[in-house]
Backbone bond lengths (Angstrom), bond angles and torsions (degrees), N, CA, C in turn:
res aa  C-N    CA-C-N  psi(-1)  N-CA   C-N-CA  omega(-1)  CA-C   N-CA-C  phi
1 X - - - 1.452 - - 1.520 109.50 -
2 X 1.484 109.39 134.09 1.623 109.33 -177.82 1.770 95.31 -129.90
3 X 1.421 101.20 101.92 1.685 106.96 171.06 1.390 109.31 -52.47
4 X 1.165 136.08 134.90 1.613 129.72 159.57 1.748 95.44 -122.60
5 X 1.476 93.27 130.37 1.511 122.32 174.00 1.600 117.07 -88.41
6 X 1.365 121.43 92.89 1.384 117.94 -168.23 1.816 92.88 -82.86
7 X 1.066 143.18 -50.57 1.312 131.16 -179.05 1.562 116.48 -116.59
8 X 1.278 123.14 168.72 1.726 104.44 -179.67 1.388 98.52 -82.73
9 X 1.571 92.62 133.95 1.868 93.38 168.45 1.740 100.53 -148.40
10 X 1.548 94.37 153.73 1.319 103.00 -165.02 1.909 98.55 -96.75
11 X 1.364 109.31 120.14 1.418 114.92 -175.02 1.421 112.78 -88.78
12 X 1.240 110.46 154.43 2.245 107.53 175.31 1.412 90.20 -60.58
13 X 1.595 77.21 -177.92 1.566 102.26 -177.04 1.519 100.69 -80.89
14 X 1.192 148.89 -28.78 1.124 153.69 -148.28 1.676 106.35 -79.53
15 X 1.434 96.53 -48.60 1.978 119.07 -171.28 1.292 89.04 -73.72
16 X 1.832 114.46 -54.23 1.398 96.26 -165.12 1.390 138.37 -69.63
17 X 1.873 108.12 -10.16 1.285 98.29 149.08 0.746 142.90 -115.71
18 X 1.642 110.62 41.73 1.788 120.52 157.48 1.784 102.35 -84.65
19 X 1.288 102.72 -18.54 1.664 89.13 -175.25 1.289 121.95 -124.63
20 X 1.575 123.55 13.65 1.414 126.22 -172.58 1.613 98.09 -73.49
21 X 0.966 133.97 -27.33 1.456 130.96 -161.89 1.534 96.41 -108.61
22 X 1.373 133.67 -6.61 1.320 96.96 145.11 1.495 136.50 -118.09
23 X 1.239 118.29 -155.16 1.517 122.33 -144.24 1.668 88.70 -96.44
24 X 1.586 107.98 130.10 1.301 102.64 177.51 1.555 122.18 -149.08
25 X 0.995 140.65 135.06 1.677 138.83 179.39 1.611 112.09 -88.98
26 X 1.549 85.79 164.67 1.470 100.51 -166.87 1.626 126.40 -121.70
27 X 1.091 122.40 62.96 1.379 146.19 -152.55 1.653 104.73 -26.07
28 X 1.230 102.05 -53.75 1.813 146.12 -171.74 1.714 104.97 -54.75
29 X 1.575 114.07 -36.35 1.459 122.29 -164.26 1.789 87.87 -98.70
30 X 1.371 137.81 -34.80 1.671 109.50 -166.25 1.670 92.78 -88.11
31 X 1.176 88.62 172.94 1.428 140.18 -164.37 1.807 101.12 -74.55
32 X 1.117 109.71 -65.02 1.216 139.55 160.38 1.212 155.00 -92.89
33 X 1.250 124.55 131.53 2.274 96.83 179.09 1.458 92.88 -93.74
34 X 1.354 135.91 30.52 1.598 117.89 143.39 1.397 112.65 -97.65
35 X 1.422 113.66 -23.92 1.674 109.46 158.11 1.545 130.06 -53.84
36 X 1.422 93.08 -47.71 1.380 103.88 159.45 1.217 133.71 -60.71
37 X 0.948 120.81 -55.72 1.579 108.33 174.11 1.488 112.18 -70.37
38 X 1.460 121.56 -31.61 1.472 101.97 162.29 1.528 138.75 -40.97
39 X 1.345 106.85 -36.77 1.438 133.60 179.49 1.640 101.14 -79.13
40 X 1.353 114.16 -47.05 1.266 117.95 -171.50 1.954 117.33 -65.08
41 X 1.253 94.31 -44.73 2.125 101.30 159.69 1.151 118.41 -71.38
42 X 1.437 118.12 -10.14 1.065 91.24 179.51 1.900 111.19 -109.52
43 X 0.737 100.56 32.83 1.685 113.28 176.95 1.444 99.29 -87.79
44 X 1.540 109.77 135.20 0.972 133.99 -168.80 1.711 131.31 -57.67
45 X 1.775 101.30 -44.87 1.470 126.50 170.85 1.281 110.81 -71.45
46 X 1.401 114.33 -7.64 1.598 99.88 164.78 1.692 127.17 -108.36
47 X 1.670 103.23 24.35 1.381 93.44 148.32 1.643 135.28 -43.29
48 X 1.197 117.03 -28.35 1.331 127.99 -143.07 1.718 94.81 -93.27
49 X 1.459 114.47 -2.92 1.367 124.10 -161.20 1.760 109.72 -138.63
50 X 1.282 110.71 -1.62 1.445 116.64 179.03 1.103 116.26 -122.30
51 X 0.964 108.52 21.14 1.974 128.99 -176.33 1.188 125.89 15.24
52 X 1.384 136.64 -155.73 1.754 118.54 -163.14 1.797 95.50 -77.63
53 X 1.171 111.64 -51.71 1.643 98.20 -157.10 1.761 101.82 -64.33
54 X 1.556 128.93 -18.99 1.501 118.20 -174.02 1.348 103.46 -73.49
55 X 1.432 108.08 -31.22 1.634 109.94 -164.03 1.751 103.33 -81.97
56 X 1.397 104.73 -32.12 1.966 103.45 165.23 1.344 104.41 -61.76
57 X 1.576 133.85 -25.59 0.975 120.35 -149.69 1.915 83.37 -97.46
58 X 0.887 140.22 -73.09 1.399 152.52 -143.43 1.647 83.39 -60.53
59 X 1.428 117.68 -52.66 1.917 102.86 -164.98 1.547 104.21 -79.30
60 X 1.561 148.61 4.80 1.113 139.11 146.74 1.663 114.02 -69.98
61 X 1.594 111.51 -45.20 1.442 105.45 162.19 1.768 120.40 -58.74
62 X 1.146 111.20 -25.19 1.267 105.50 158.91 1.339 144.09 -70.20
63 X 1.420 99.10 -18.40 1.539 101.13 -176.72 1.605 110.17 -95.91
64 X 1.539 92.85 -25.61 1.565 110.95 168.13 1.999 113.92 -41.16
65 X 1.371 99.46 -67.75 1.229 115.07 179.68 1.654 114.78 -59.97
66 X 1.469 117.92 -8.36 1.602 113.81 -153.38 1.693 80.29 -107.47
67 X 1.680 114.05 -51.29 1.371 109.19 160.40 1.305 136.92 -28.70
68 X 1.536 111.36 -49.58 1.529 116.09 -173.15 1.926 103.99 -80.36
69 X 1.164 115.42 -7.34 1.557 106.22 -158.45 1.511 98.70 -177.31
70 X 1.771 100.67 87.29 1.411 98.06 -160.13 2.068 103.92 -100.41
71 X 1.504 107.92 22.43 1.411 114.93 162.16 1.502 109.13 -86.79
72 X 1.387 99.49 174.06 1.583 114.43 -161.87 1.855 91.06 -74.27
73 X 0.720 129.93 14.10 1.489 137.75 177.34 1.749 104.57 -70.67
74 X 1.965 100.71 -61.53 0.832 108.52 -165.97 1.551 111.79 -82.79
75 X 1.450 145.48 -18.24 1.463 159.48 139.77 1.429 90.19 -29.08
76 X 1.654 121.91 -85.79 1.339 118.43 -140.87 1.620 109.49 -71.31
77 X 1.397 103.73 -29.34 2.077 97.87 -179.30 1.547 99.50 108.40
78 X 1.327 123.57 -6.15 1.131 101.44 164.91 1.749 124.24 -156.25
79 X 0.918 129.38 135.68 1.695 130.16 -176.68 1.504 101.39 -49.49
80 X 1.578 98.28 162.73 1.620 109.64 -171.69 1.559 90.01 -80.05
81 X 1.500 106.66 159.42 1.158 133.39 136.31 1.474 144.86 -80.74
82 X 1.428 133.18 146.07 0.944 119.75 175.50 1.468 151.53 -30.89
83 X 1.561 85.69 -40.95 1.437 113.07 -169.01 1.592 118.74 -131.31
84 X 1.503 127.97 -164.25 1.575 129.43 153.66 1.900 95.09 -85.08
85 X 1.136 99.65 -68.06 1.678 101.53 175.92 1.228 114.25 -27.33
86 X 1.691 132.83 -68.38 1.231 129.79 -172.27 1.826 118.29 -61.37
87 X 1.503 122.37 -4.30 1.141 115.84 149.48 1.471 137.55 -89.27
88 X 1.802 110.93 143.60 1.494 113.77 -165.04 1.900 102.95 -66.48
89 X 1.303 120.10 145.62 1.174 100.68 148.12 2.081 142.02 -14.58
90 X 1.423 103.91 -73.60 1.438 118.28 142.35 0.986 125.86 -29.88
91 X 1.405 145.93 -54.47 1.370 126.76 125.46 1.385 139.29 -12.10
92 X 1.243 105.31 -87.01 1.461 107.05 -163.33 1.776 100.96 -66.92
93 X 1.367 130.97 3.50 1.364 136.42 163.04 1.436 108.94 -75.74
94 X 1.444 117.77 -16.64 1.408 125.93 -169.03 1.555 96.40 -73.25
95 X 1.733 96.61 -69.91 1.100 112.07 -166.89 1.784 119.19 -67.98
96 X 1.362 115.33 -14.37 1.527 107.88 157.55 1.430 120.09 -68.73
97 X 1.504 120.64 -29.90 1.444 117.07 157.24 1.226 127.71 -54.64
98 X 1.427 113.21 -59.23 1.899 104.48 176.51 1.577 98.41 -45.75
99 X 1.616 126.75 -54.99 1.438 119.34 -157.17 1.618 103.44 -47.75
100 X 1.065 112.97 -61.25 1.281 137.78 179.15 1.645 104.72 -33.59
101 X 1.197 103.16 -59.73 1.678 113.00 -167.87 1.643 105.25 -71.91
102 X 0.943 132.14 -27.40 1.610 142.00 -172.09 1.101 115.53 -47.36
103 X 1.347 126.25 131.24 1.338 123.06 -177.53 1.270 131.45 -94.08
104 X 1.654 108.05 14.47 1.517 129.30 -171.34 1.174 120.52 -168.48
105 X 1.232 107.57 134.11 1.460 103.72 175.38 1.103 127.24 -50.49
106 X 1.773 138.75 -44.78 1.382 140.01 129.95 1.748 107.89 1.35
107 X 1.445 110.92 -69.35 1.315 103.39 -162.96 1.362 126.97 -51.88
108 X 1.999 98.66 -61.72 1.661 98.89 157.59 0.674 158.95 -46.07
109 X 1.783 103.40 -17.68 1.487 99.24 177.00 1.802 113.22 -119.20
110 X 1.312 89.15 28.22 1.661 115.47 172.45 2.052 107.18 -88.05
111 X 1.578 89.20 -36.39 1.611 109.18 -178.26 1.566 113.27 -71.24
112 X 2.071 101.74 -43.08 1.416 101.84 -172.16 1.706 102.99 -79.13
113 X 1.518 120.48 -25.72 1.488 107.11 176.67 1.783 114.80 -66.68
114 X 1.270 95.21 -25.92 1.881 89.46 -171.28 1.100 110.03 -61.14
115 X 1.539 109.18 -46.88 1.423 114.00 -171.09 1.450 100.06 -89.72
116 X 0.786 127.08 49.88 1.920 129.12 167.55 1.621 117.83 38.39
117 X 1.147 115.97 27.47 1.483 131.12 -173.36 1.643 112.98 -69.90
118 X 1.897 94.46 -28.21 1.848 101.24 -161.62 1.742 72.43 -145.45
119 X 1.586 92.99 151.02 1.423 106.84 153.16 1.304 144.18 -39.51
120 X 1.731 166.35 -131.58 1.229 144.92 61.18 1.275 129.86 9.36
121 X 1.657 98.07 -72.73 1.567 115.40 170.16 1.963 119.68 -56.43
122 X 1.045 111.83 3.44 1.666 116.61 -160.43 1.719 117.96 40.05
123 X 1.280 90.05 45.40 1.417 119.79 160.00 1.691 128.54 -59.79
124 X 0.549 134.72 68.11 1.921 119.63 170.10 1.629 103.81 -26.62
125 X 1.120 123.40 148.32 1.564 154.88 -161.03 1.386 97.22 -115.22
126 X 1.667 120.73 -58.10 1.361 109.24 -150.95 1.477 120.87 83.70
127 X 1.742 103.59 34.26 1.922 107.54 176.95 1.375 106.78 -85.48
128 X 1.040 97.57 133.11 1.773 93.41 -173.82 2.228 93.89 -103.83
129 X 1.328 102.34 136.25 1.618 115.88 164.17 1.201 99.97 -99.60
130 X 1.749 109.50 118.47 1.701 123.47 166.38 1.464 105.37 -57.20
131 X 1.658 116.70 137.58 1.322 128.42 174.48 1.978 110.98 -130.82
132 X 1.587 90.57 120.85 1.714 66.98 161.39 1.435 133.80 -130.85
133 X 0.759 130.87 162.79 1.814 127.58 -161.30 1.290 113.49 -78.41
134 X 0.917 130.31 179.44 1.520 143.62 -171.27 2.119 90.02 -88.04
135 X 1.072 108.88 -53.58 1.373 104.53 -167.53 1.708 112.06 -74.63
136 X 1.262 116.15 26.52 1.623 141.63 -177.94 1.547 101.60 67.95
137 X 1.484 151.87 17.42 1.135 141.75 -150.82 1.607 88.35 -102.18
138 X 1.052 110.86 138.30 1.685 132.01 172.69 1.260 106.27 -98.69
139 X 1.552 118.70 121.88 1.695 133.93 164.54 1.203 86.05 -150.33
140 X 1.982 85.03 -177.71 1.949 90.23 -173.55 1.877 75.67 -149.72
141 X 1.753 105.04 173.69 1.163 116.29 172.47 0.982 117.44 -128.22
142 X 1.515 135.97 -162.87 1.410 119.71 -162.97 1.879 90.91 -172.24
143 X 1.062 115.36 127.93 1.523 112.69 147.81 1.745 133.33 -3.28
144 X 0.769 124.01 132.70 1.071 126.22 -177.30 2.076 123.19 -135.24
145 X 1.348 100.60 -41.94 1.152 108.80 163.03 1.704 101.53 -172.91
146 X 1.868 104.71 -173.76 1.038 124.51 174.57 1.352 128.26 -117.86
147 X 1.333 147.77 127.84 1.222 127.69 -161.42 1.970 117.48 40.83
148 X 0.913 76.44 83.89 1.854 67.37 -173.63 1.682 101.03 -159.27
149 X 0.837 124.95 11.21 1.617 122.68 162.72 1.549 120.77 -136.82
150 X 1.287 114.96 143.85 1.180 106.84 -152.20 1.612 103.26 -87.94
151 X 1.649 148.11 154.27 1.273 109.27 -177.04 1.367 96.28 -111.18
152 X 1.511 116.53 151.57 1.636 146.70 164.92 1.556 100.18 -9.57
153 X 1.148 117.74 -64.97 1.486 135.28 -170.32 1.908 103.21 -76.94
154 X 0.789 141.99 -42.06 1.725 144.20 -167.00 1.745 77.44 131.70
155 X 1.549 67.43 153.99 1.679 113.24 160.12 1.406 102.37 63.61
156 X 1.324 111.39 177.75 2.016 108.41 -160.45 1.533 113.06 -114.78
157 X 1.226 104.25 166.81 1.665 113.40 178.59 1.858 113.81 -72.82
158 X 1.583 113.32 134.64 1.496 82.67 -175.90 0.908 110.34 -91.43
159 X 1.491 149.77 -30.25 1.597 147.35 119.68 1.164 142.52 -63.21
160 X 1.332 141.64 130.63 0.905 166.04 179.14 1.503 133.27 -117.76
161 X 1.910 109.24 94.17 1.253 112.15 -161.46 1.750 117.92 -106.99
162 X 1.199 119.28 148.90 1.250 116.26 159.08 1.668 133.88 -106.40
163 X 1.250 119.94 159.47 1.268 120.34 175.92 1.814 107.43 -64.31
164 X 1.523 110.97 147.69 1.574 101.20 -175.19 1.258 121.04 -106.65
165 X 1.821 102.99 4.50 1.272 118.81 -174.67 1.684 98.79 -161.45
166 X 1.350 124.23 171.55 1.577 141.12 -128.34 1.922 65.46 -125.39
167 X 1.399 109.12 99.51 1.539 120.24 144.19 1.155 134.59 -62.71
168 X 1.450 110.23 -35.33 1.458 118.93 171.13 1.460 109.61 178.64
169 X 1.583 116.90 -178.85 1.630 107.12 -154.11 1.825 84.32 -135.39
170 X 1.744 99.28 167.55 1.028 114.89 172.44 1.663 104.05 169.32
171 X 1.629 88.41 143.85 1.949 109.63 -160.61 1.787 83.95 -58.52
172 X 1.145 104.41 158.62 1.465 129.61 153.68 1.027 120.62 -63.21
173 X 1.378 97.70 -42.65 2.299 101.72 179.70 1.344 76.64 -168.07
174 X 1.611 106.10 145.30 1.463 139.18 -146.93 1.939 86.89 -97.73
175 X 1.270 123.52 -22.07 1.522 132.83 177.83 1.505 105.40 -92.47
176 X 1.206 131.03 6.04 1.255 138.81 -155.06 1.471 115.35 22.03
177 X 1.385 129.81 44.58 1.453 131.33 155.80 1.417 115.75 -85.79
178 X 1.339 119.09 169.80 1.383 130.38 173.58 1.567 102.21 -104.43
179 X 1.293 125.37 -1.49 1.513 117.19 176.13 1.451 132.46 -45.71
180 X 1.549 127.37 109.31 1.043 135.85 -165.78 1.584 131.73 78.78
181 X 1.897 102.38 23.32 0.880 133.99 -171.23 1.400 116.97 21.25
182 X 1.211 123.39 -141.46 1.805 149.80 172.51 1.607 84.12 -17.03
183 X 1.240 96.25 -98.89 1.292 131.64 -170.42 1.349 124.75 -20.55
184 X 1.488 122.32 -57.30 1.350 135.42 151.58 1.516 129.21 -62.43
185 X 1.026 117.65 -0.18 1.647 128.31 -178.42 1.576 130.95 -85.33
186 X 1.499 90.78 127.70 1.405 101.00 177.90 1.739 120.32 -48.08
187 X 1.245 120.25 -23.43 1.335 144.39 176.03 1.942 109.10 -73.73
188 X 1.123 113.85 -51.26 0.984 107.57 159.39 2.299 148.60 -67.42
189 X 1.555 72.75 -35.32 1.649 91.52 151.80 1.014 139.71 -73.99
190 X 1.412 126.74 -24.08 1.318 151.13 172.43 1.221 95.46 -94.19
191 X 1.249 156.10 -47.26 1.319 137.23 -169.16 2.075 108.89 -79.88
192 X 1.397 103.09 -18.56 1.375 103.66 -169.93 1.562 116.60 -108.17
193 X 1.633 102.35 9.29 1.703 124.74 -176.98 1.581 108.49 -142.36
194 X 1.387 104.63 -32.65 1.773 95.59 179.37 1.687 109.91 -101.78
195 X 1.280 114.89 -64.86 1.499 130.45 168.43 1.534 119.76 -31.68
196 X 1.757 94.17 -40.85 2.050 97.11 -171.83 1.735 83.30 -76.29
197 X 0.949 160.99 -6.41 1.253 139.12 -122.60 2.400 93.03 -134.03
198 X 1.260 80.37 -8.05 1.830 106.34 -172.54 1.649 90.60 -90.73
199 X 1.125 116.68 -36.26 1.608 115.04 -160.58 2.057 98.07 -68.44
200 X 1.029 101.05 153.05 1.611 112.54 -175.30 2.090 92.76 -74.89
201 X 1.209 106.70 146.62 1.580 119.87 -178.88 1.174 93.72 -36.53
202 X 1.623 124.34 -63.49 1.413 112.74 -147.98 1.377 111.68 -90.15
203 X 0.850 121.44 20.39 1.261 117.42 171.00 1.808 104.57 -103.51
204 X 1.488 106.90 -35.05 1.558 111.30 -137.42 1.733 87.69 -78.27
205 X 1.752 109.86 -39.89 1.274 100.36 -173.95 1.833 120.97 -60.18
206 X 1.489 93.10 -24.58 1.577 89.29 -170.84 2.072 104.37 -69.97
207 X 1.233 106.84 -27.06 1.689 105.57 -176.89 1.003 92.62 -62.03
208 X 1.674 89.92 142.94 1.933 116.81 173.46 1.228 122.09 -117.98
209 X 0.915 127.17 -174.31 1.615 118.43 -170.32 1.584 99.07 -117.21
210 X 1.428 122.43 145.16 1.658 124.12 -156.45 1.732 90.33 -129.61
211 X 1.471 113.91 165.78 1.695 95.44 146.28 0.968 131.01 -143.73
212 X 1.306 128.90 130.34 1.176 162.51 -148.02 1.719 118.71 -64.67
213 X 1.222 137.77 153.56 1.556 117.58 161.81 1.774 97.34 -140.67
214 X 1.703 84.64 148.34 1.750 95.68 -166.39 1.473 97.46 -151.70
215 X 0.598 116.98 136.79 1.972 144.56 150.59 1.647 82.73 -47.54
216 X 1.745 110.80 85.63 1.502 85.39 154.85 1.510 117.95 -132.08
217 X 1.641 108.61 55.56 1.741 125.58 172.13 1.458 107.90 -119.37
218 X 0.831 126.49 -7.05 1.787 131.19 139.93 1.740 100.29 121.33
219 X 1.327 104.02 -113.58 1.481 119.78 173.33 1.515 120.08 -42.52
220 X 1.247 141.93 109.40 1.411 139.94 -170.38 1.583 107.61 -95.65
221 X 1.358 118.34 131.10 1.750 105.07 -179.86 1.131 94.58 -92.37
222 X 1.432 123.71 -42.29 1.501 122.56 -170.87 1.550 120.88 -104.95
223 X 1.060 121.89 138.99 1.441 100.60 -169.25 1.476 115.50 -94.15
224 X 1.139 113.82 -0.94 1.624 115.97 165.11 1.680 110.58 -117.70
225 X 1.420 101.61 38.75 1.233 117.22 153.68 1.755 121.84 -73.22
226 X 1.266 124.00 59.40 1.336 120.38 173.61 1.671 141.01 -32.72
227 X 1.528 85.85 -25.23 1.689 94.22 177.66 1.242 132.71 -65.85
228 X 1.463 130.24 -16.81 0.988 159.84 -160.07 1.855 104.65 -93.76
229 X 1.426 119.75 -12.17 1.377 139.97 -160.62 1.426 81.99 -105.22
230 X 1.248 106.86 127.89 1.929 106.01 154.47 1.493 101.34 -149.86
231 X 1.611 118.51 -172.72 1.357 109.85 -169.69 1.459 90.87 -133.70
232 X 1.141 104.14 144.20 1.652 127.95 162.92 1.810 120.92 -117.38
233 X 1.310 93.40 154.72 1.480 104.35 -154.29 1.913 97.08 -96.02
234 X 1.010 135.85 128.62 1.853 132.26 -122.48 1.594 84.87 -162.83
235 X 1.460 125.84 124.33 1.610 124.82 143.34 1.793 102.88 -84.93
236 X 1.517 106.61 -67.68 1.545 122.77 163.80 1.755 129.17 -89.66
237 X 1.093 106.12 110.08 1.277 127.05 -163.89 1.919 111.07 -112.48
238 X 1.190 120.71 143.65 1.423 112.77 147.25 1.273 124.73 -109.47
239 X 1.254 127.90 143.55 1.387 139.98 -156.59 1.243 125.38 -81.71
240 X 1.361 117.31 97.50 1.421 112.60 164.80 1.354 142.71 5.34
241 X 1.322 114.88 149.91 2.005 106.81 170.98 1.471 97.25 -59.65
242 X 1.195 114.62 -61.50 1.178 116.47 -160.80 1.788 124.01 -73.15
243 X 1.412 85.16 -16.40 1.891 78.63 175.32 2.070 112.42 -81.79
244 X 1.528 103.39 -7.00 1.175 118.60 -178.06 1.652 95.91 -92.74
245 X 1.379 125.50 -60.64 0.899 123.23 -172.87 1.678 145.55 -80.90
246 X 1.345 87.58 -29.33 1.945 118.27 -165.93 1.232 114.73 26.73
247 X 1.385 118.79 -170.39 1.098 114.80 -161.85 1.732 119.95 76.81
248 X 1.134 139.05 -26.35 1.232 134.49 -170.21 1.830 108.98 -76.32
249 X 1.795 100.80 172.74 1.207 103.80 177.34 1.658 128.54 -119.16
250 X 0.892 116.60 -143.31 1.433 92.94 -170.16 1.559 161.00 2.16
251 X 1.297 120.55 -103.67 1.557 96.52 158.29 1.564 120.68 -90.50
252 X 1.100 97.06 6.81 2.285 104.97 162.34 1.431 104.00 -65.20
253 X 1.389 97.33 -50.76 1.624 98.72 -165.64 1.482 119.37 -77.72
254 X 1.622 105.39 -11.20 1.282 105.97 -177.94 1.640 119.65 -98.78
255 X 1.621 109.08 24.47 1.138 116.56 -170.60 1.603 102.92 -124.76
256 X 1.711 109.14 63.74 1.249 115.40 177.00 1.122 110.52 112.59
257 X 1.297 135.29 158.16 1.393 146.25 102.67 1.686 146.92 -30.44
258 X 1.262 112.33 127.29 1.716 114.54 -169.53 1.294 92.02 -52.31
259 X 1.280 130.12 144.68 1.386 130.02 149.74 1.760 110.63 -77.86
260 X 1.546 101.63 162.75 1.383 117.86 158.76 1.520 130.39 -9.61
């Protein structure tokens, strides 16, 4: 199934999670319906519907295009932008796929310099893209890493962003305990049923769900007690000591990876 979104519309909670996890276009965001349907054949799940001569036909147009413009320009469908800001959502969903899809570290981060994502050095900048919520509140987000979360389904996220500023607040647990840590929390349910539900359509469908690891049996006697670590399946998450910090040991350290 390939949802196509002819205008932005905000779906229940019910639709939206039959379809946040999959892959979907946005009728409403091109320019054109010859853009569109360019983009639209060439999606992958519809081999099964373009039969031998569409699929001869689409990989000669492909090689055509790989010929004329053999940078990640010509793969992804579209020239860099200036900025993080000056890319659409739809975009930068593009380009977490190639990251994602790459078969080398070379490659990805051949993709994140073209498109100005990382420095020379494959540096992060710290560009923040303005976002605003359904409830009119203005923040923006910013990069966070590359390949660095694992996704729900196999295989990994190719970006991974954070908020760059505190959008809004809410207790962890309404009793103010830590009981049943991460995992059991009112903070986490609300951020992954009320909060995702703030994000604008086009963004919200492209977020995926990653998974996470947390200390979530509370009190640790031992600190290289590992068992106490399990993983939960997360679109919106808050970040670890250690994914902020790294470097740590025991079950600190076993609750993630430093990001970017």
């Amino acid at each position: 199934m390939l949802p196509i979104y002819l205008e932005d519309v905000e779906l229940d909670l019910g639709l939206l999670m039959r379809l946040v996890n999959l892959q979907a276009m946005f009728w409403h965001l091109y320019d054109t319906d010859a853009e569109f349907l360019s983009e639209l054949f060439a999606v992958r799940m519809l081999d099964c519907c373009l039969g031998e001569d569409g699929r001869r036909r689409r990989g000669v147009q492909g090689r055509e295009r790989a010929g004329a413009n053999e940078s990640s320009a010509g793969r992804i469908g579209f020239e860099p932008r200036s900025g993080l800001a000056e890319y659409s959502w739809a975009e930068l969903k593009a380009l977490s796929a190639a990251i994602a899809a790459a078969g080398s570290d070379a490659e990805w981060k051949a993709i994140a310099r073209e498109y100005g994502l990382v420095d020379g050095g494959d540096r992060l900048q710290g560009a923040e893209k303005p976002l605003k919520l359904k409830d009119g509140t203005d923040t923006s987000v910013r990069i966070l890493g590359f390949r660095h979360d694992e996704l729900a389904g196999g295989g990994v996220a190719g970006i991974s962003f954070e908020f760059a500023n505190v959008p809004t607040t809410h207790r962890m647990n309404s009793d103010w305990t830590n009981a049943g840590g991460w995992e059991k929390s009112e903070m986490r349910e609300w951020l992954n049923e009320g909060f995702l539900t703030l994000l604008p359509d086009v963004l919200r469908v492209s977020v995926v769900a990653v998974k996470k690891l947390t200390n979530n049996m509370g009190e640790v006697k031992r600190q290289n007690d590992m068992s106490v670590v399990s993983a939960t399946t997360d679109a919106l998450w808050l970040l670890s000591f250690n994914e902020v910090y790294g470097n740590l040991g025991g079950v600190y350290g076993a609750e993630g990876a430093q990001y970017r």
